[in-house]
C-alpha positions as CSV (number, residue, x, y, z in Angstrom):
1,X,-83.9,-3.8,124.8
2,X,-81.0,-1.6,124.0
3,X,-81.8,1.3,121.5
4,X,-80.1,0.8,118.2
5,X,-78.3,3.8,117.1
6,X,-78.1,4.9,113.3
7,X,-74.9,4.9,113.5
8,X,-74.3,1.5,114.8
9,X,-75.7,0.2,111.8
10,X,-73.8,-1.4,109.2
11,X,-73.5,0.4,106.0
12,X,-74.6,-1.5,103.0
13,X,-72.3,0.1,100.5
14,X,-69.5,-1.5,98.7
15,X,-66.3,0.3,98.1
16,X,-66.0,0.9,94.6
17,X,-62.6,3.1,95.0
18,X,-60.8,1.0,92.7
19,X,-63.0,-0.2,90.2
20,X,-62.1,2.7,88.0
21,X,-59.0,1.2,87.6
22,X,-59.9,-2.2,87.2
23,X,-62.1,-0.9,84.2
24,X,-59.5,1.2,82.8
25,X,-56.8,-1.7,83.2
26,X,-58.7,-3.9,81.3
27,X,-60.0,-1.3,78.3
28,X,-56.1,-1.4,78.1
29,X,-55.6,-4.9,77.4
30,X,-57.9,-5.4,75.4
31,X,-56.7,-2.5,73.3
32,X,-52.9,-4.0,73.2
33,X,-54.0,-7.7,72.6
34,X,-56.9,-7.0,69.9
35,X,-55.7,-7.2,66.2
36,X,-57.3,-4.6,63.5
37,X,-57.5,-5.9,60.4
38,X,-56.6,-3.7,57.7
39,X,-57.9,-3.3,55.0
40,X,-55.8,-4.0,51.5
41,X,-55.6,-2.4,48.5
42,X,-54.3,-1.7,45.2
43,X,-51.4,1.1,46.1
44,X,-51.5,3.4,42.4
45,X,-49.9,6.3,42.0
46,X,-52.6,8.8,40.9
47,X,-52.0,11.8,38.5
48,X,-52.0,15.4,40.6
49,X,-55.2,16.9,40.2
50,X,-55.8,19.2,37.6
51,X,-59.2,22.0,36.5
52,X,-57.5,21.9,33.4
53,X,-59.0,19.1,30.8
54,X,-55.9,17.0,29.6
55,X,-54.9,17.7,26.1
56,X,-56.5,14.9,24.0
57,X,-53.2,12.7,22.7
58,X,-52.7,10.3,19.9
59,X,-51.5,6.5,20.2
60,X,-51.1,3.8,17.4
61,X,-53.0,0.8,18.3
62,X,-50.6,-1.7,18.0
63,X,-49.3,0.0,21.3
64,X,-52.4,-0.1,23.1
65,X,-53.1,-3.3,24.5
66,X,-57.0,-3.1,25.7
67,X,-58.5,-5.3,28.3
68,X,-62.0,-5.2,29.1
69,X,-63.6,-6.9,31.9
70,X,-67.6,-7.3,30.9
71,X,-70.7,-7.3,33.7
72,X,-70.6,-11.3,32.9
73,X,-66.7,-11.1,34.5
74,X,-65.7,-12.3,31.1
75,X,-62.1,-10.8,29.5
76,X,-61.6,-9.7,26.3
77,X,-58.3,-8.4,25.3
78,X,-58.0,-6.3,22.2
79,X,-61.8,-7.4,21.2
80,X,-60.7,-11.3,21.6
81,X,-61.9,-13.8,25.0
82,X,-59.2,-14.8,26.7
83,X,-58.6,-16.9,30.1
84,X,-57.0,-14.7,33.0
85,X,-54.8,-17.3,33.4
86,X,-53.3,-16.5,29.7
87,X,-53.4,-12.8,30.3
88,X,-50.0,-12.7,32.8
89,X,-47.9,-14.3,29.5
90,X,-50.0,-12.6,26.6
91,X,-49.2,-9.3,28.4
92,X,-45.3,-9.8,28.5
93,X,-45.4,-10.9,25.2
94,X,-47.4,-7.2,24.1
95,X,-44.8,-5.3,25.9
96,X,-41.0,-7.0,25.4
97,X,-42.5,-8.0,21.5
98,X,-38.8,-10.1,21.2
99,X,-39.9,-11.3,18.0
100,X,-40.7,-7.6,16.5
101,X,-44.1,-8.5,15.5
102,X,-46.6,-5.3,14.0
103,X,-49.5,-6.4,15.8
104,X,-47.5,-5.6,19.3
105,X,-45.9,-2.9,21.1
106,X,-43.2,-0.7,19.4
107,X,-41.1,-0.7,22.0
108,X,-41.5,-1.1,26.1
109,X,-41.4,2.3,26.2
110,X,-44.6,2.7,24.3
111,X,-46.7,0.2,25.4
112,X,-50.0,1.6,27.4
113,X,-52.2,-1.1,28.8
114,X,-55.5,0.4,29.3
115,X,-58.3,-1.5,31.6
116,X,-61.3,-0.8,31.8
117,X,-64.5,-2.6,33.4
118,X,-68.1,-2.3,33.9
119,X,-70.1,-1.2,37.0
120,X,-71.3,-4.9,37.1
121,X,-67.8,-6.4,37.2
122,X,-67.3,-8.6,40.2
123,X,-64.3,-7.0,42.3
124,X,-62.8,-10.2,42.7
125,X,-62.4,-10.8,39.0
126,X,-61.2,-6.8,38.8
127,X,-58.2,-7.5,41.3
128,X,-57.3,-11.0,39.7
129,X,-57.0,-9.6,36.4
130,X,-55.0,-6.0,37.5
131,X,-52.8,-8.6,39.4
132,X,-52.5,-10.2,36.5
133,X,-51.0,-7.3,34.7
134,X,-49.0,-6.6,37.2
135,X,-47.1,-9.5,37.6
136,X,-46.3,-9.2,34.3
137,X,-44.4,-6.1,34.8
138,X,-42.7,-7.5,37.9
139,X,-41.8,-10.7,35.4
140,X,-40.5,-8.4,32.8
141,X,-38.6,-6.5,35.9
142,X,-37.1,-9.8,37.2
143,X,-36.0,-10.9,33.7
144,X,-34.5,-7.7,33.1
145,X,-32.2,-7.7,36.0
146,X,-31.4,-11.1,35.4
147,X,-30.1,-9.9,32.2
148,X,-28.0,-7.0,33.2
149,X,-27.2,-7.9,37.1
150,X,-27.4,-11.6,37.5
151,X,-29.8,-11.0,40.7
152,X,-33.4,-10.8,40.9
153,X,-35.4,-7.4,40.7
154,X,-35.5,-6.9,44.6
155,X,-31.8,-7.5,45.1
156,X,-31.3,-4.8,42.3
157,X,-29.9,-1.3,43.9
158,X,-32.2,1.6,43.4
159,X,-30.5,3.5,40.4
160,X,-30.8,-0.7,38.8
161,X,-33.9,-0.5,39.4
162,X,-34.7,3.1,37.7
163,X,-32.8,2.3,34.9
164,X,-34.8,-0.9,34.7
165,X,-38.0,0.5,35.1
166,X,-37.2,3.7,32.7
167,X,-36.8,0.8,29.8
168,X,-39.9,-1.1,30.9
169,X,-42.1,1.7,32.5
170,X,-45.3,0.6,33.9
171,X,-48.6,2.0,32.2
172,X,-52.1,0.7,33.6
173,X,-54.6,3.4,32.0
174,X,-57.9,2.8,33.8
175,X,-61.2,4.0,31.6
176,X,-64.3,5.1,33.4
177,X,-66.3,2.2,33.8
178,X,-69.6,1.8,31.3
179,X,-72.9,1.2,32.6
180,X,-74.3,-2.4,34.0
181,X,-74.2,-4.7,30.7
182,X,-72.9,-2.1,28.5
183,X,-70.4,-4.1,27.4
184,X,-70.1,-6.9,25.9
């Protein structure tokens, strides 16, 4: 019997030259073809920071329109209950004031809306009811450059637009929230 060299042997290995690629052509695709969800948000301009306490300033309350959001996700504007699905109309109403009521804003210009909520608010309810408030600016907006341009608020050129939003400027104050079932 012939004497079987170690080199006649076949080599159990496999050739794994190119599987750096294949791994690397793959992380690849997967990177290019996967979707990242983003997450959304309210965008809101914040005040620049500040050590210095603000200086404590005066409002009448017929230009303050309050809006409370309860742990119970109930709404009560200005101390009454009220649907979100009133709030969008009651809120245009507070700012324009066409029929020069004293219970209601001054003027546009005056009118602060100030939210606040409490640690046990459901998020859901906080975003439907700041969406609220904001569509009643972008209403107010729309009507506005109806008014004066005959085309809606997005078709308005920029200087429209800051003319537009320097008569009807858009105030969302937002109060600390209170405690779990602080509020009522």
């Amino acid at each position: 019997m012939a004497r079987v060299r170690s080199k006649d042997r076949l080599k159990n290995e496999i050739n794994a030259s190119s599987m750096a690629d294949i791994a690397f052509l793959l992380l690849i695709f997967f990177l290019v073809t996967t979707t990242i969800a983003e997450d959304k948000g309210i965008l809101v301009k914040l005040p620049p920071w500040s050590d210095q306490d603000p200086d404590p300033q005066k409002f009448k309350t017929r230009n303050v329109y309050s809006v409370l959001v309860n742990a119970q996700n109930q709404l009560l504007v200005r101390g009454q209950e009220m649907k979100v699905s009133e709030l969008r109309e009651k809120t245009k109403e507070f700012i324009a004031n066409p029929l020069k009521r004293e219970d209601l804003a001054e003027n546009p210009r005056r009118a602060i809306i100030s939210l606040k909520n409490d640690r046990g608010t459901n998020y859901r309810t906080y975003l439907e009811v700041y969406n609220e408030l904001q569509a009643a600016y972008n209403e107010l907006w729309n009507e506005e450059a109806q008014k004066r341009y005959n085309v809606p608020y997005d078709q308005v050129s920029n200087s429209g637009k800051r003319a537009i939003r320097n008569d009807f400027p858009l105030v969302i104050s937002e109060a600390e929230p209170t405690s779990y079932g602080e509020e009522n």
